[in-house]
Residue frames as a rotation matrix with the C-alpha (Angstrom) as fourth column:
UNK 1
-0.216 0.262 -0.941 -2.40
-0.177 0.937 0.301 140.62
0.960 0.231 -0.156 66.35
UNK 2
-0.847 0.215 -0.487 -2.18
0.529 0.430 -0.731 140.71
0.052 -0.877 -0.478 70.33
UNK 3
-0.376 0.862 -0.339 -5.10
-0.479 -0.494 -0.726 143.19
-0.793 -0.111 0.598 70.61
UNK 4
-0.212 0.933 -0.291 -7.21
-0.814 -0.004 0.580 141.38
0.540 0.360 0.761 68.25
UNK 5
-0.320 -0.044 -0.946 -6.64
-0.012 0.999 -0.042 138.26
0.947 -0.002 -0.320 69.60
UNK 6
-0.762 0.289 -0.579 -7.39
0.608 0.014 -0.794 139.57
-0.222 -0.957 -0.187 73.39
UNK 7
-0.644 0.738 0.203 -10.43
-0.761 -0.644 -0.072 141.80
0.077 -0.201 0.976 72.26
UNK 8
0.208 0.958 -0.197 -11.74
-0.899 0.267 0.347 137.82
0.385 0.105 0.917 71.99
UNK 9
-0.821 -0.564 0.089 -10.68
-0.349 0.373 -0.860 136.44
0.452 -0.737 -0.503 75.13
UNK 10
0.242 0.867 -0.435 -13.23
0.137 0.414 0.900 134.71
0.961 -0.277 -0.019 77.33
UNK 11
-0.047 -0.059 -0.997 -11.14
0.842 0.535 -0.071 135.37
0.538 -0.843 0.024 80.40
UNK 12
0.802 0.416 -0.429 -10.95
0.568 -0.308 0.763 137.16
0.185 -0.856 -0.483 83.62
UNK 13
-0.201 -0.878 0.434 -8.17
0.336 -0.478 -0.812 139.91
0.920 -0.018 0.391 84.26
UNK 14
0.469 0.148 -0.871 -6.78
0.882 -0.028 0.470 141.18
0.045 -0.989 -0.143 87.91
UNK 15
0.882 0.106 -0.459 -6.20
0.311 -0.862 0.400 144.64
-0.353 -0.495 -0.794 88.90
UNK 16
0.145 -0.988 -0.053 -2.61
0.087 -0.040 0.995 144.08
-0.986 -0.149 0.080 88.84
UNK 17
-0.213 -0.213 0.954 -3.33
0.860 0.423 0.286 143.55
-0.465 0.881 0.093 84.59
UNK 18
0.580 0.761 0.291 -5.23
0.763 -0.381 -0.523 146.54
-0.287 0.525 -0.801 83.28
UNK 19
0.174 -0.589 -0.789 -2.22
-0.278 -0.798 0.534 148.80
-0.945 0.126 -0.302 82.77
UNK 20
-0.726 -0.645 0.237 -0.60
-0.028 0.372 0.928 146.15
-0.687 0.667 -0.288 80.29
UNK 21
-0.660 -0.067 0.748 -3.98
0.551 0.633 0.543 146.04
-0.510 0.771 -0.381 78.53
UNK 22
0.762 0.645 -0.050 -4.90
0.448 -0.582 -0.679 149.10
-0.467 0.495 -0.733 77.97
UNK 23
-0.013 -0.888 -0.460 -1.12
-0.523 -0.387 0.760 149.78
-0.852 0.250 -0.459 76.78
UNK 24
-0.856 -0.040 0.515 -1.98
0.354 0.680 0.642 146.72
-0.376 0.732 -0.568 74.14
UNK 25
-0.332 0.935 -0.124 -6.15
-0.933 -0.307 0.188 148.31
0.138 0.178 0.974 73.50
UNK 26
-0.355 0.453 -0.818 -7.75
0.487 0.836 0.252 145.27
0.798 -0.309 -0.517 75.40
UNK 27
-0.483 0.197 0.853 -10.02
-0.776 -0.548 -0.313 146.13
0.406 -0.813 0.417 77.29
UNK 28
-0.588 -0.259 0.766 -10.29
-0.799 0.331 -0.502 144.68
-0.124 -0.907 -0.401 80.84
UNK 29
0.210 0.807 -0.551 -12.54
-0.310 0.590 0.746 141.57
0.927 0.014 0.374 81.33
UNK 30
-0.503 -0.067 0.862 -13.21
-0.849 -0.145 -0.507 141.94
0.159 -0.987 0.016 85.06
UNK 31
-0.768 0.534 -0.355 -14.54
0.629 0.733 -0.260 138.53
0.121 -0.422 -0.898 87.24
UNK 32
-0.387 0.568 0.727 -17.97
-0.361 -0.818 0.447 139.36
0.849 -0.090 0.521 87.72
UNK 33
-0.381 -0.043 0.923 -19.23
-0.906 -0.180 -0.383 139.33
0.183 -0.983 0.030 91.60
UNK 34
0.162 0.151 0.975 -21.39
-0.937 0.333 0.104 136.86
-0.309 -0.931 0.195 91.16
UNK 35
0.528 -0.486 -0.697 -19.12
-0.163 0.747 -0.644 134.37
0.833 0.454 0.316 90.12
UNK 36
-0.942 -0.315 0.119 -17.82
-0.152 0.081 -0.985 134.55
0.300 -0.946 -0.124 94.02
UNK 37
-0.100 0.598 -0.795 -19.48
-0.016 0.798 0.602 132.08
0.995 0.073 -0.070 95.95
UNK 38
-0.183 0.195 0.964 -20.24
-0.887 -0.455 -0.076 132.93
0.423 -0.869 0.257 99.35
UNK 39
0.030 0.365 -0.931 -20.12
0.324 0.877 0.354 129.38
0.946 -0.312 -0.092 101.85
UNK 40
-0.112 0.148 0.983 -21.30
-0.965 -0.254 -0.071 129.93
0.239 -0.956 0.171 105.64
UNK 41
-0.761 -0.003 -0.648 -20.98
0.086 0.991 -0.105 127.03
0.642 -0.136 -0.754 107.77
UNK 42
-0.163 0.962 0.221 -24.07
-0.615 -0.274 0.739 125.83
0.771 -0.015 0.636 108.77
UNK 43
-0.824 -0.233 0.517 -24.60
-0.560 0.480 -0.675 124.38
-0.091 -0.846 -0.526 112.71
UNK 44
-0.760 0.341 -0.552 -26.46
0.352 0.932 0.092 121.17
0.546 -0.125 -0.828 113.37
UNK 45
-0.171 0.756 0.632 -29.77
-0.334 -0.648 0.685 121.52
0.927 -0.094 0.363 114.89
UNK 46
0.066 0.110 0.992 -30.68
-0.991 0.126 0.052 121.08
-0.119 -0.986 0.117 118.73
UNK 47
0.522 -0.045 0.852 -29.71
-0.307 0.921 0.238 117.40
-0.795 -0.386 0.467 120.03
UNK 48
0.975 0.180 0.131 -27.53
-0.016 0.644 -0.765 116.98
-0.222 0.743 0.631 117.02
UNK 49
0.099 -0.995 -0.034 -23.81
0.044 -0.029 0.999 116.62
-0.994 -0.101 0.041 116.60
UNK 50
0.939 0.048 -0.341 -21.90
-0.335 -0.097 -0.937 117.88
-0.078 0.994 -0.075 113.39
UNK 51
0.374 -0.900 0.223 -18.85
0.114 0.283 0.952 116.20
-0.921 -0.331 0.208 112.83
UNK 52
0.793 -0.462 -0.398 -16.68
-0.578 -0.360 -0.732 117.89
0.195 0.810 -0.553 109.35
UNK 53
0.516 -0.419 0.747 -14.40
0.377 0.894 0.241 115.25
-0.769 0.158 0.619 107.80
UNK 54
0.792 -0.057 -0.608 -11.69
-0.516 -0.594 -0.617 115.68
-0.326 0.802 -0.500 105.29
UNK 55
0.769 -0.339 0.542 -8.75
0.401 0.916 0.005 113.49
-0.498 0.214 0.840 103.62
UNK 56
0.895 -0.120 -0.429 -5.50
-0.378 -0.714 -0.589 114.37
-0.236 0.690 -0.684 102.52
UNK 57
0.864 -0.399 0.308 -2.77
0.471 0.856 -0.214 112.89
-0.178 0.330 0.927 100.43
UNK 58
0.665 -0.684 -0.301 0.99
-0.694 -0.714 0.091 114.39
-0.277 0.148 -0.949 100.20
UNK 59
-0.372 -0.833 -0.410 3.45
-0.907 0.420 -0.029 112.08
0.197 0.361 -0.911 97.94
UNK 60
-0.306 -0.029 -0.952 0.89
-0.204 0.978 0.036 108.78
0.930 0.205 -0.305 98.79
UNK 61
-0.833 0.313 -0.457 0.43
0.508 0.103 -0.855 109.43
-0.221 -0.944 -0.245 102.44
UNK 62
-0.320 0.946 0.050 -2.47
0.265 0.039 0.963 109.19
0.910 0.322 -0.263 103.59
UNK 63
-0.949 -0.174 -0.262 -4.15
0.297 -0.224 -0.928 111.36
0.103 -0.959 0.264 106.68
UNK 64
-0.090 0.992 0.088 -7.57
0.577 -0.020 0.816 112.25
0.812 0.124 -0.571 107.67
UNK 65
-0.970 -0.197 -0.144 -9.24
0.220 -0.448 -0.867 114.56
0.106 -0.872 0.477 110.22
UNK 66
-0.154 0.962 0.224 -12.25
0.558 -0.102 0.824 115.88
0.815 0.252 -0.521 111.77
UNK 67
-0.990 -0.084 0.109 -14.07
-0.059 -0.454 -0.889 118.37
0.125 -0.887 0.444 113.97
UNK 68
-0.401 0.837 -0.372 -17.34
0.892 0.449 0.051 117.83
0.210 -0.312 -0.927 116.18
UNK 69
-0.875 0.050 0.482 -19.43
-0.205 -0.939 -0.275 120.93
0.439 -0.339 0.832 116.56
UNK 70
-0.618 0.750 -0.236 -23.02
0.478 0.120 -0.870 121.55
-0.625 -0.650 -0.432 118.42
UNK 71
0.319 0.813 0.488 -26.02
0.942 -0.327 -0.072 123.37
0.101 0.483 -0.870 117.46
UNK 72
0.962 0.208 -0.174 -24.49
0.180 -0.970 -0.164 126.64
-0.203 0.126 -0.971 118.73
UNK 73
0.822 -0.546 -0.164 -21.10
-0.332 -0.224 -0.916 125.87
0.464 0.807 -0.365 117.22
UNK 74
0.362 -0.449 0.817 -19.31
-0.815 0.272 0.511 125.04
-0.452 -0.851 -0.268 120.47
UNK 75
-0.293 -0.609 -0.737 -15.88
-0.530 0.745 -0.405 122.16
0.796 0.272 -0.541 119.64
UNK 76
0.625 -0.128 0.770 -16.45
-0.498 0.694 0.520 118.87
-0.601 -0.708 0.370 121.57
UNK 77
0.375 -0.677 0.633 -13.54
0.098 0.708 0.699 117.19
-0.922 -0.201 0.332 119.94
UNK 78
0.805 -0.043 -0.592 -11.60
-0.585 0.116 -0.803 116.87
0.103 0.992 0.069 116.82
UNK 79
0.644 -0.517 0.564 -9.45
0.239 0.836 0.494 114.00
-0.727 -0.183 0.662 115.81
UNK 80
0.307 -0.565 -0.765 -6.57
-0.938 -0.046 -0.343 113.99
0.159 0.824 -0.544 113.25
UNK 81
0.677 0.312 0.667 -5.42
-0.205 0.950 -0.237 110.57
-0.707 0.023 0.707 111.85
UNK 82
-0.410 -0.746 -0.524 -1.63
-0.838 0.083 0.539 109.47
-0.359 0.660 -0.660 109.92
UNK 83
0.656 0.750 0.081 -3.23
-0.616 0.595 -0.517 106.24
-0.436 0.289 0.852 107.32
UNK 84
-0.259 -0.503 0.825 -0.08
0.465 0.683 0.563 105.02
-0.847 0.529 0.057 105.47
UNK 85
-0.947 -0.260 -0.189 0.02
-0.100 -0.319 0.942 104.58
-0.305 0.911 0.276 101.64
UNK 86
-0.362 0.822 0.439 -3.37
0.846 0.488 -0.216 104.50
-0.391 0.293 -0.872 99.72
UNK 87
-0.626 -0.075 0.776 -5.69
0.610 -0.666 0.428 107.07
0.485 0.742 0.463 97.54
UNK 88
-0.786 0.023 0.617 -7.50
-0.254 -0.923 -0.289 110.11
0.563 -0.385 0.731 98.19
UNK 89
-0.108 0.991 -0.075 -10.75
-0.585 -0.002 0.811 108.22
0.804 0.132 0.580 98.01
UNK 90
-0.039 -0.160 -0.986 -9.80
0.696 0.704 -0.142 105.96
0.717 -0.692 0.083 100.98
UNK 91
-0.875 -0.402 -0.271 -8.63
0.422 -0.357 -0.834 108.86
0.238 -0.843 0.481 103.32
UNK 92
-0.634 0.706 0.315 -11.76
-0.688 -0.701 0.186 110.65
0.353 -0.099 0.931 102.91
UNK 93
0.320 0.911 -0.262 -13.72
-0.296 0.358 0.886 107.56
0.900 -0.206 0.384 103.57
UNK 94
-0.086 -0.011 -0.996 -11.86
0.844 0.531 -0.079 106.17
0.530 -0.847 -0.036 106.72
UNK 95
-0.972 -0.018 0.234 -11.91
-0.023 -0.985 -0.171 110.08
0.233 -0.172 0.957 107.61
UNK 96
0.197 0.977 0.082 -16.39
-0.721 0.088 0.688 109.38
0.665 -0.195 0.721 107.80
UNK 97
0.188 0.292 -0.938 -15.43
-0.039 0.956 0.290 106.05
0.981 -0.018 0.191 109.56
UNK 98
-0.791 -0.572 0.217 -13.40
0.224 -0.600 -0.768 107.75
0.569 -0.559 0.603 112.14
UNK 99
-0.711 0.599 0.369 -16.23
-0.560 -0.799 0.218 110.27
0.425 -0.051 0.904 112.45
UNK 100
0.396 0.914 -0.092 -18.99
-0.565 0.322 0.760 107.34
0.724 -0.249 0.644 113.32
UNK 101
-0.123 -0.641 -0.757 -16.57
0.301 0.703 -0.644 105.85
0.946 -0.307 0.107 115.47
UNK 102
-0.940 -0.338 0.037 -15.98
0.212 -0.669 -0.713 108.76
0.266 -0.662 0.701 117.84
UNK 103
-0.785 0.037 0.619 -18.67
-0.443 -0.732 -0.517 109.83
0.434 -0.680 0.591 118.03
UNK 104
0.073 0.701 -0.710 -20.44
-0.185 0.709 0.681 106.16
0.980 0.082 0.181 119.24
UNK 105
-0.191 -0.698 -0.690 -17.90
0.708 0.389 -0.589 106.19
0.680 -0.601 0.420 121.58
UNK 106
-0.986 0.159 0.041 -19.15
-0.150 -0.766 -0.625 109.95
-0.068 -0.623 0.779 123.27
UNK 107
-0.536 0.831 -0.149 -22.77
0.668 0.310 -0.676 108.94
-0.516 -0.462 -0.721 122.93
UNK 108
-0.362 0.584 -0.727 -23.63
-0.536 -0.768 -0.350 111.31
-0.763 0.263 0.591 120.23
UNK 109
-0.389 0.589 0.709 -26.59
0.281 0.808 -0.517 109.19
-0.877 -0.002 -0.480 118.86
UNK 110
0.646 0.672 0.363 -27.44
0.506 -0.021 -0.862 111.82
-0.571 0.741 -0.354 116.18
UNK 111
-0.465 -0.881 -0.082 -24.32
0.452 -0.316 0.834 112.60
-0.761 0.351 0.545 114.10
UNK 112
0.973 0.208 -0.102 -24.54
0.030 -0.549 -0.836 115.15
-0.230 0.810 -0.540 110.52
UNK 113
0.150 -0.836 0.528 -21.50
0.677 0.476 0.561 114.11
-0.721 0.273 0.637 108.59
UNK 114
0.974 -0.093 -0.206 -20.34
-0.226 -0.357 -0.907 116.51
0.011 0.929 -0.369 105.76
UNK 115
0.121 -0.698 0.706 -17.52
0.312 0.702 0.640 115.95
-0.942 0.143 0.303 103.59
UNK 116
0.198 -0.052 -0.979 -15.86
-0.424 -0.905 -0.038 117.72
-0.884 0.423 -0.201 100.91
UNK 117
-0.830 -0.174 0.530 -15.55
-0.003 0.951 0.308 114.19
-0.558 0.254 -0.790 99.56
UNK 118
-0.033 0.786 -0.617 -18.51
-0.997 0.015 0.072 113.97
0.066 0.618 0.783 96.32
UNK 119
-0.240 0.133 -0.962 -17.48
-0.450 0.862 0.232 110.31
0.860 0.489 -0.147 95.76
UNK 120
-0.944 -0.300 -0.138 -17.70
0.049 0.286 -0.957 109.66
0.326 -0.910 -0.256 100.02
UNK 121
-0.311 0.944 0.107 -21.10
-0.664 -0.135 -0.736 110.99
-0.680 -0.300 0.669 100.64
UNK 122
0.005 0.509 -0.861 -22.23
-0.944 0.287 0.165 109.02
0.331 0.811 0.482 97.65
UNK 123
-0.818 -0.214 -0.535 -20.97
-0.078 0.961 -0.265 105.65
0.571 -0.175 -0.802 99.42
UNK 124
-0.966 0.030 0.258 -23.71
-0.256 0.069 -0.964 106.22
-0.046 -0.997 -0.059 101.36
UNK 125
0.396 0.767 -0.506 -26.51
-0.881 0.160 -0.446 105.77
-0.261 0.622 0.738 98.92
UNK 126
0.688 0.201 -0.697 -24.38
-0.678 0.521 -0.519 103.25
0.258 0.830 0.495 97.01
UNK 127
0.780 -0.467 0.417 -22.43
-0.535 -0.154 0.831 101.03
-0.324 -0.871 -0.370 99.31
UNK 128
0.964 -0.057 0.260 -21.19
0.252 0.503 -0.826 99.20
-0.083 0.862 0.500 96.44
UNK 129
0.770 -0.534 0.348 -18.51
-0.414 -0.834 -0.365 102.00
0.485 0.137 -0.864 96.03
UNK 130
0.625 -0.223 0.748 -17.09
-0.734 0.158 0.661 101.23
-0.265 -0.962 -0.065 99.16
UNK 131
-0.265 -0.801 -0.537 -13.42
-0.852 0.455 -0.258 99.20
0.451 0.390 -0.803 98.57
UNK 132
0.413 0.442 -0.796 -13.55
-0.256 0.895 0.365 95.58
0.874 0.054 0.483 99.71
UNK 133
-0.314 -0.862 -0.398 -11.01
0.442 0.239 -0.865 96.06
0.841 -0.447 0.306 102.24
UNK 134
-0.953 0.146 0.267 -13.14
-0.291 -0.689 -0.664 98.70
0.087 -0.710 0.699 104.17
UNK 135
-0.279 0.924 -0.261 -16.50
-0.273 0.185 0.944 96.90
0.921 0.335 0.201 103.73
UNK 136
0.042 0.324 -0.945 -16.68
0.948 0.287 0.141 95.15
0.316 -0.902 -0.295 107.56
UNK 137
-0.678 -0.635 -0.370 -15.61
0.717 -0.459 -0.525 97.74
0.163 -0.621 0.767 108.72
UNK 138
-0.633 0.620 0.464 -18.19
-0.587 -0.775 0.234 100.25
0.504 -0.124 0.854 107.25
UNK 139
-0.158 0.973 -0.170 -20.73
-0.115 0.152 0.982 97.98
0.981 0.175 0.088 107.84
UNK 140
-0.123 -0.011 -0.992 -19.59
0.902 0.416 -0.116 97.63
0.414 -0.910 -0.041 111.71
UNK 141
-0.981 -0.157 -0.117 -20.16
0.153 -0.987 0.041 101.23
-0.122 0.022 0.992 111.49
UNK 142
-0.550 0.813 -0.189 -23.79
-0.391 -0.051 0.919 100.92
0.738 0.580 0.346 110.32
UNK 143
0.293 0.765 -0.573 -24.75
0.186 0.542 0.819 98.81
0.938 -0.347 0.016 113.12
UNK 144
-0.861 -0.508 -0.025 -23.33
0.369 -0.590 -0.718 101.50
0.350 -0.628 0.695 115.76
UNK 145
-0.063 0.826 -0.561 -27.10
0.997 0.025 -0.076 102.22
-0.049 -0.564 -0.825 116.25
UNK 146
-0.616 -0.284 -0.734 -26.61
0.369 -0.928 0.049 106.29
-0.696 -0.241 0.677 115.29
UNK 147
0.422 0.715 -0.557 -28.66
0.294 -0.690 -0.662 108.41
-0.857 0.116 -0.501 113.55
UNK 148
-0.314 -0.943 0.108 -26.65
0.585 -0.102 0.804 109.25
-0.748 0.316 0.584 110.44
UNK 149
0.914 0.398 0.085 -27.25
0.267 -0.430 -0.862 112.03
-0.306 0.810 -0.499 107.65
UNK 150
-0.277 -0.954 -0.116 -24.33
0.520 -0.250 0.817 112.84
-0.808 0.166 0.565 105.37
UNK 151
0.829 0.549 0.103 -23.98
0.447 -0.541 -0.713 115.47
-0.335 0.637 -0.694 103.21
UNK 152
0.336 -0.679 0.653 -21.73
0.919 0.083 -0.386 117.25
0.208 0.730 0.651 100.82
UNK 153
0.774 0.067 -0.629 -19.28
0.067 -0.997 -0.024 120.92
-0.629 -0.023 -0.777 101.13
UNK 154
0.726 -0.678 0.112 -17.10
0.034 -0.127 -0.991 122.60
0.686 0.724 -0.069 99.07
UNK 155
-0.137 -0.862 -0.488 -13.81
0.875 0.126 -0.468 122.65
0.465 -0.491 0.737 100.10
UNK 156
-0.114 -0.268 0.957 -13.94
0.107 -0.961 -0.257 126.14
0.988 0.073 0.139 100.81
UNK 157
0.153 0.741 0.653 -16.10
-0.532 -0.495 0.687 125.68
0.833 -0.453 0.319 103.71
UNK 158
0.725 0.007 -0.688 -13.69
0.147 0.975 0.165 123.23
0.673 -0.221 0.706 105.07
UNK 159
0.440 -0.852 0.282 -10.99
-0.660 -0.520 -0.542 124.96
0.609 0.052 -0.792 106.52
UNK 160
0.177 -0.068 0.982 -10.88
-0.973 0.138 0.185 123.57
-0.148 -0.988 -0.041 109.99
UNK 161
0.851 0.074 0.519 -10.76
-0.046 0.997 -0.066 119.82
-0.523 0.032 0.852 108.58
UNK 162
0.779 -0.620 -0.095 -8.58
-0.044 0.096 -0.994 120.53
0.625 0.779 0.047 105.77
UNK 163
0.014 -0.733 0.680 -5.90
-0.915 -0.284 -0.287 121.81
0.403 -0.618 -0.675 109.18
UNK 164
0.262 -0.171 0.950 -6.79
-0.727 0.613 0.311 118.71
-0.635 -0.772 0.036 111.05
UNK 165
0.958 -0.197 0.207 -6.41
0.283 0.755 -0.592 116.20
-0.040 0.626 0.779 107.93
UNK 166
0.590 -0.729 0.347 -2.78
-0.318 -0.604 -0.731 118.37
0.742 0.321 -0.588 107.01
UNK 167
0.510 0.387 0.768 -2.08
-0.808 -0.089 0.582 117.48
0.294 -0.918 0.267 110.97
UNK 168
0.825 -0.089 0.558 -2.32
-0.107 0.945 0.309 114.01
-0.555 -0.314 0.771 110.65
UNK 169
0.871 -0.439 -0.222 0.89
-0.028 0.406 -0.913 113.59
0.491 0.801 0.341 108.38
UNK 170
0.061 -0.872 0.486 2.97
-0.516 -0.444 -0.732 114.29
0.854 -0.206 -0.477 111.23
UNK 171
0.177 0.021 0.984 1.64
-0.974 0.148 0.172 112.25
-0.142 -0.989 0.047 113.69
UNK 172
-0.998 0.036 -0.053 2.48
0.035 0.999 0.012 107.74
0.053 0.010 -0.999 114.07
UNK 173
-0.822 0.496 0.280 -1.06
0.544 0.829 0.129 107.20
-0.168 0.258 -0.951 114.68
UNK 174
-0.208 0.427 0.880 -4.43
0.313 -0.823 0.474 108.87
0.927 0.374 0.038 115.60
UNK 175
-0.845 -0.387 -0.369 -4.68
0.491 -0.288 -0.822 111.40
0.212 -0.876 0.433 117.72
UNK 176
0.299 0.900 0.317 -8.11
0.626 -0.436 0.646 113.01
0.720 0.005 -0.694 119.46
UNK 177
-0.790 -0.391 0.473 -8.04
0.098 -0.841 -0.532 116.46
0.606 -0.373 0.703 120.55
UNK 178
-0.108 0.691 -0.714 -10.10
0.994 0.096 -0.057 117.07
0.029 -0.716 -0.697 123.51
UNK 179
0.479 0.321 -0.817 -9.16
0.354 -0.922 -0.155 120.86
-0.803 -0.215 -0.555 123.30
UNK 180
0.756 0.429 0.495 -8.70
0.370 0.345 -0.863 122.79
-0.541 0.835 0.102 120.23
UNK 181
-0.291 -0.953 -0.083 -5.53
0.887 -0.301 0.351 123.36
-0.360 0.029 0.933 118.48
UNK 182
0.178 0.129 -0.975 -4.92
0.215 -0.972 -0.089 126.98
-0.960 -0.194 -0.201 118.75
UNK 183
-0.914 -0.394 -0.101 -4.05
0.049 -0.354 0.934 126.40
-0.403 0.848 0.343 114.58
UNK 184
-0.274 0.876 0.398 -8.05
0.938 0.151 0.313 126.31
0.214 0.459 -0.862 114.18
UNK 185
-0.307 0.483 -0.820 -8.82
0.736 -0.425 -0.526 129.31
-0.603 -0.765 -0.225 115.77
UNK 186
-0.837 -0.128 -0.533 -9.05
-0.243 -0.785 0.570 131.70
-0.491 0.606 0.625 112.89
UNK 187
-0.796 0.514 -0.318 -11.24
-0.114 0.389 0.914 129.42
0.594 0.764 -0.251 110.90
UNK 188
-0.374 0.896 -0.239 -13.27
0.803 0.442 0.400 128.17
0.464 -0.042 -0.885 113.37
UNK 189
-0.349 0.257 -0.901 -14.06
0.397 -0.831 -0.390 131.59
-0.849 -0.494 0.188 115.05
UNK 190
-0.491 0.438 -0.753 -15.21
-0.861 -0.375 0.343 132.69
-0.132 0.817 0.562 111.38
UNK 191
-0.695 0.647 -0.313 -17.37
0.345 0.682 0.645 129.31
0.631 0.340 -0.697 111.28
UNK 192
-0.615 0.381 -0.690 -19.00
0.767 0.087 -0.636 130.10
-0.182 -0.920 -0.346 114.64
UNK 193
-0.419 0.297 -0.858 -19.60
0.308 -0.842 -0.442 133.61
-0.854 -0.450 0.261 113.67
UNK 194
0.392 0.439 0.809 -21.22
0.777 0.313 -0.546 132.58
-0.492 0.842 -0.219 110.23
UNK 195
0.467 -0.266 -0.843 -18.94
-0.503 -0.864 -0.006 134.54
-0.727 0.427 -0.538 108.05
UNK 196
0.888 0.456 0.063 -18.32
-0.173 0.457 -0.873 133.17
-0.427 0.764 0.484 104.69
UNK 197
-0.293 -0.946 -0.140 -15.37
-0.301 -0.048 0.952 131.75
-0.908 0.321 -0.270 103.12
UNK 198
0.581 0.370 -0.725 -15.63
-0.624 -0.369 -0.689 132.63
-0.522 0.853 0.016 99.07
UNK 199
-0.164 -0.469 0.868 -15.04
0.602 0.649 0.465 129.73
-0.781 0.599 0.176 96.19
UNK 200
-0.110 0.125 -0.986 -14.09
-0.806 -0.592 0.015 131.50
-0.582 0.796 0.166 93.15
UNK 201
0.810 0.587 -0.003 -14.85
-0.362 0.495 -0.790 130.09
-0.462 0.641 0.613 89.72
């Protein structure tokens, strides 16, 4: 009964399986390659600033983070950010708000938001979305006079935000990093050097 019942599986077996199921006659169903998703992070063109945003919740808290890059990949700042109680969809958005804040405040006039955030980028088409509590606010954001394109990544391709959002849960308020914590360096040295971090299926 197990071996018929796994010759009509639909899933995926790992290395670590293929003894037990050829000891049972099942044979393997391997992931196939390209079901691994290659994501390269992708730098901002000339005179533009990229600023990666991300939002994370542990037990209700709420933290946020971000990191500014150039066109040739080069950190000018990341922020991390402790928020209090509230939901995912909040951190991620005060986590963009943050992001247009900072970087009015350094003169970068043409910002590229991404955001691993589907329902966040979307506030930007549909400001509707957008809680009632955070509405001045965005909209004092809107009239910051910036360029603004936002756009969507998988998590995968977040790393460096996901660390600075993670960050903020430890800190009383927010904090901006002028130089980069030495926990990015792994990621962002594999952003710089466009080498892919892989979303499986």
């Amino acid at each position: 009964m197990v071996t018929m019942s796994g010759i009509h599986s639909t899933g995926n077996c790992v290395v670590g399986d293929v003894a037990l199921l050829n000891s049972l006659l099942i044979t393997p169903s391997y992931r196939r390659v390209r079901d691994i998703v290659p994501f390269i992070w992708q730098p901002p063109i000339f005179t533009w600033v990229k600023a990666d945003t991300d939002g994370s919740v542990i037990a209700s808290n709420l933290s946020c983070g971000g990191i500014f890059r150039d066109h040739t990949g080069a950190f000018l700042g990341g922020f991390s950010s402790n928020l209090g109680i509230g939901t995912v969809f909040e951190a991620e958005l005060i986590g963009l708000m943050l992001a247009i804040e900072y970087a009015a405040s350094h003169n970068w006039s043409r910002l590229w938001l991404e955001s691993d955030s589907s329902s966040a980028v979307h506030s930007f088409k549909n400001q509707s979305d957008i809680p009632i509590r955070f509405r001045n606010r965005w909209h004092n954001c809107m009239q910051l006079g910036l360029s603004i394109i936002c756009t969507h990544i998988y998590r995968e391709g977040n790393c460096c935000e996901d660390a600075l959002a993670t960050m903020g849960h430890d800190l009383l308020d927010t904090t901006w990093f002028h130089i980069m914590p030495a926990s990015l360096s792994v990621d962002f040295t594999r952003d710089r050097n466009g080498l892919p971090n892989y979303r499986l299926p």
